[in-house]
C-alpha positions in Angstrom: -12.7 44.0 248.6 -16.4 43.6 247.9 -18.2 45.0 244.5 -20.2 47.5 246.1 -17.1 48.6 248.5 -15.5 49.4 245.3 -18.1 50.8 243.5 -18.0 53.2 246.1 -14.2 53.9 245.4 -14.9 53.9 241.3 -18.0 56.5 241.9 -16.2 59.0 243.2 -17.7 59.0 246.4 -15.0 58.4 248.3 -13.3 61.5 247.6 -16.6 63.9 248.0 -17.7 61.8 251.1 -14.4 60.2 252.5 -14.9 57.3 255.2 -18.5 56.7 254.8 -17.8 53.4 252.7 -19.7 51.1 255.3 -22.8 53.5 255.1 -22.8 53.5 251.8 -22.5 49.4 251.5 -25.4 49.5 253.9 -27.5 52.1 251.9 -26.8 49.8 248.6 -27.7 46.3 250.3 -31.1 48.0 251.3 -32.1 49.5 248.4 -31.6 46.3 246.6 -33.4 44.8 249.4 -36.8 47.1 248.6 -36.8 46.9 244.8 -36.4 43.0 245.0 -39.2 43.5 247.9 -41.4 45.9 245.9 -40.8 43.9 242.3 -42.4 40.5 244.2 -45.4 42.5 245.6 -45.4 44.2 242.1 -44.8 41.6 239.7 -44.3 38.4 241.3 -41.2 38.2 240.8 -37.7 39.5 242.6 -35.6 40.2 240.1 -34.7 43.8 239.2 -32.6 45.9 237.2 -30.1 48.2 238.0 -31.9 51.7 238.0 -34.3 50.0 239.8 -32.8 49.5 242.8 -30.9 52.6 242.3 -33.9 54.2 242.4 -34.2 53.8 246.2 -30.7 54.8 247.0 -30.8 57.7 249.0 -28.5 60.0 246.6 -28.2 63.2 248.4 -27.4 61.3 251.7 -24.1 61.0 249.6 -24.2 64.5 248.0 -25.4 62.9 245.0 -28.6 64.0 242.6 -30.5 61.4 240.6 -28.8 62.2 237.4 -25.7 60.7 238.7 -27.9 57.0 238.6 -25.9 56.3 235.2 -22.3 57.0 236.7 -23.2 54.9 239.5 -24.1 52.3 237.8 -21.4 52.3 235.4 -19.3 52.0 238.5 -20.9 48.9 239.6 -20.3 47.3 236.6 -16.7 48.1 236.6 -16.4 47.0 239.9 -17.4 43.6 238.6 -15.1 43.2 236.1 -12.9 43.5 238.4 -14.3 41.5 241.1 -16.3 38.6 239.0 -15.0 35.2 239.3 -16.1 31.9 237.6 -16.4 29.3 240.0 -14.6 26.5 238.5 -16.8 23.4 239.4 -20.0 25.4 237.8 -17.8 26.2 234.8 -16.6 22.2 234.6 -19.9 21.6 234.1 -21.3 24.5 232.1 -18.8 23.1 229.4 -20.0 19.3 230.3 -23.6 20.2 229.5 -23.2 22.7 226.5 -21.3 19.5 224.7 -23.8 17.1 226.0 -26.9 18.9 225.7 -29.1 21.1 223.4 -29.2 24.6 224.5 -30.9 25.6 228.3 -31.3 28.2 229.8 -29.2 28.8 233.4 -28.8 32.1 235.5 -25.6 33.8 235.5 -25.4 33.6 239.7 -24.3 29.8 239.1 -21.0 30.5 237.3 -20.0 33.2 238.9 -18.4 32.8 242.5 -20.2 35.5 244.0 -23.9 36.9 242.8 -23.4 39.6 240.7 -25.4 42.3 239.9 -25.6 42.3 236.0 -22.6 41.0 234.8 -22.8 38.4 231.7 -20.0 35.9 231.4 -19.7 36.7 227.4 -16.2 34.3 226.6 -14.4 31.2 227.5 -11.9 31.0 229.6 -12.9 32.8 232.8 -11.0 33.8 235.1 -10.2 31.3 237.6 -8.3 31.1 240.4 -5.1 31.1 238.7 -5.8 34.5 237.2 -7.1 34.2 233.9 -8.9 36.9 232.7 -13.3 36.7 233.2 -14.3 38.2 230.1 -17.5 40.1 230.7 -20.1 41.7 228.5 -21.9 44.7 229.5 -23.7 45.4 226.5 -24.0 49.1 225.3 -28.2 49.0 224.5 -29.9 48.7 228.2 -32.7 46.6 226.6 -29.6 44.2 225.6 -28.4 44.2 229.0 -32.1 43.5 230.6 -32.3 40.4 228.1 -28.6 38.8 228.8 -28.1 40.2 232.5 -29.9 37.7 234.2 -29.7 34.2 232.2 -27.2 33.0 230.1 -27.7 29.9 227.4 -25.4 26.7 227.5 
């Protein structure tokens, strides 16, 4: 199941708005599509946070208001804590280079086996594909989730 499919279950919109779990996949691919879109024109550069590309989700299309940005993006976070999974020849050599090497700086999308949209791999070992638990951080302060959401350091 993909991480915005079941952010879609976790929301709640799939009991207010039953079978509309493709159009709402489709409605959360594009809106990330325009804030990346809008952030390059903006700032030059296509990363984005959450509420920002929440912020051209069409809420009421899903009988949602505004306010509800927060809940929704709690569920996508929970959604990949449940989804998120290290890819184990990135995390072979994440713990090759943070013995060999003095701290760099790498993004998050190249341990993970799918690009996640602000989870932090926070603890050793992660889940691999024999079902170890991926330890996640989703930090509590948003400013603290800005600065560690997009780049870990080895």
């Amino acid at each position: 199941m993909a991480c915005f499919e079941r952010t879609y279950e976790l929301s709640g919109i799939s009991i207010t708005c039953p079978n509309v779990s493709a159009s709402f996949v489709q409605n959360r691919i594009q809106a990330e599509a325009r804030a990346r879109r809008t952030a390059k024109d903006k700032r030059g550069a296509s990363e984005v946070h959450i509420d920002e590309i929440y912020s051209y989700f069409p809420f009421r299309l899903f009988g949602l208001a505004r306010r509800d940005l927060n809940d929704l993006a709690e569920s996508e976070f929970a959604a990949e804590l449940e989804l998120c999974r290290a890819n184990p020849d990135m995390l072979r050599q994440y713990l090759d280079m943070k013995r060999a090497r003095p701290p760099r700086r790498i993004h998050l999308r190249h341990l993970l086996g799918f690009r996640s949209a602000g989870a932090v791999v926070a603890g050793l070992p992660p889940r691999t594909d024999v079902g170890l638990p991926l330890r996640v951080l989703r930090p509590r302060q948003r400013q603290e989730r800005d600065a560690v959401s997009q780049n870990i350091w080895l």
